[in-house]
N, C-alpha and C positions, 0 to 999 in steps of 0.2 A: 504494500500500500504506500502511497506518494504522502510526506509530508512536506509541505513547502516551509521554507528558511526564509528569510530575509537576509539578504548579507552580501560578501565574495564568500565563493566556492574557496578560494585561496584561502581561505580563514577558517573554515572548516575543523569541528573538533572530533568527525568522525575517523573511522582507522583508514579507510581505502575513499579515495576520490577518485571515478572514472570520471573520463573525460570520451568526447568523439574526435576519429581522426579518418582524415582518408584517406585511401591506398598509395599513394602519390608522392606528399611532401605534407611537412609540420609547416605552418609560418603564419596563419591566421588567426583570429579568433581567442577562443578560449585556448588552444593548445597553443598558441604565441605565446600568451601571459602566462601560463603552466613552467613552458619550456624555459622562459626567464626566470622565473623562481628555481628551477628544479633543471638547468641543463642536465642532467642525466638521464630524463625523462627523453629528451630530444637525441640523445647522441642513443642511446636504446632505441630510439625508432627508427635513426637512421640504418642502425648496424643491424637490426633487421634483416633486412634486405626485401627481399619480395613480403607482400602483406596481400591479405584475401581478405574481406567483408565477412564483418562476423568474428576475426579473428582478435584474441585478448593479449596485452603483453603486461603482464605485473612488474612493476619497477620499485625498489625500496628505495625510500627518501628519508627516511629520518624512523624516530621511536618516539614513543611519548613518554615522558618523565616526567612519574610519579611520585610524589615523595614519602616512602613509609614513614607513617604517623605515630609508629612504637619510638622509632630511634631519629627519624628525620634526614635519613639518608637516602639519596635520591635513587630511582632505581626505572632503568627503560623496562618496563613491561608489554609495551602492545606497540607493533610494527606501524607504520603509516605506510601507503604504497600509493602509488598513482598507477592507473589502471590504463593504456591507451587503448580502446576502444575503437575498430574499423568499422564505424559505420556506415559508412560509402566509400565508392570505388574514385570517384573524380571528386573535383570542385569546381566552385566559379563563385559569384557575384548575381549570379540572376537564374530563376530555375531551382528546381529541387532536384538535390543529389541525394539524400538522404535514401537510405536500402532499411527499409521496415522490417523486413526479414532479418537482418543483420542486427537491428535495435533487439530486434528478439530473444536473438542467441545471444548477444553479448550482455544481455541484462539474466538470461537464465543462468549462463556463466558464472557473472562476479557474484550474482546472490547466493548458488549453490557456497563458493567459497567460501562468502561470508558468514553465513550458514553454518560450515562445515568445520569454522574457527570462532566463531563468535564475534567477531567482526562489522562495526556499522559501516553505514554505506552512503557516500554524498555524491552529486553530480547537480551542474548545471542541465539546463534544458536539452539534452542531446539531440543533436538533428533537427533542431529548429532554430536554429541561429542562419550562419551562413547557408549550411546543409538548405533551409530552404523547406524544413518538413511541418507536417502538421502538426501543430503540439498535443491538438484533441487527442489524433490517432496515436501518438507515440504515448502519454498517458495512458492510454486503455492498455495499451501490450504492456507496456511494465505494472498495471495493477493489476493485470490479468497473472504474469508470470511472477509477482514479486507474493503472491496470497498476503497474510499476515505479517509477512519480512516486511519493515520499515526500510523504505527510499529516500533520503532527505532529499529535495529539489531544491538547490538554492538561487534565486531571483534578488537582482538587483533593487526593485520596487515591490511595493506592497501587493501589486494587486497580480493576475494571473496569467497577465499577454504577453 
């Protein structure tokens, strides 16, 4: 189920933040600003090599530090990861590139793992930015494949466009 945020995605106190990319090259959008924070996210996508829609690449960026509260000594317990997410094969400027199928799998993907670790899960509006997609229809797939798993949606404004 989608819970919407108000905020940057970049601020995020969840463990994994996916992001969309497309098959191609990093240099727009939300995976620009990603990429500036977290060059390793970028130099990971480039070294890739070939990328297919649909496909997930997990990157570690950091831990979060915790401080036990017995003794006060700090301690990294839970991974942060940024997630690149293929979900179109091209890009542009005008037109939808956005592959539905692809939001699909990669949203049934990251949730199995977080799932499967206990891990939250944040992302901006995937595939409706430049991507160009619906955000109705991209909505209904991740509430459809996310069940009861919480989706944080983080939006720069309040309201849901």
């Amino acid at each position: 189920m989608i819970r919407y945020q108000q905020g940057n995605v970049l601020l995020c106190k969840e463990d994994v933040l996916m992001h969309g990319v497309n098959c191609r090259r990093m240099g727009a959008g939300v995976a620009l600003t990603i990429s500036n924070r977290w060059p390793i996210v970028k130099e990971m996508y480039l070294g890739k090599g070939t990328w297919y829609t649909g496909q997930t690449q997990w990157v570690k960026v950091g831990g979060r530090i915790i401080r036990d509260t017995v003794n006060s000594t700090p301690q990294i317990t839970r991974p942060i990861y940024v997630v690149n997410a293929a979900t179109q094969e091209y890009y542009g400027r005008t037109g939808c590139y956005v592959d539905y199928e692809a939001i699909r799998q990669v949203f049934t993907s990251v949730i199995f793992q977080c799932q499967e670790n206990d891990w939250t899960l944040a992302a901006p509006k995937i595939g409706a930015g430049l991507a160009g997609g619906d955000w109705g229809r991209i909505e209904r797939i991740i509430n459809e494949v996310s069940g009861d798993f919480v989706v944080n949606i983080y939006v720069l404004r309040t309201d849901r466009s």
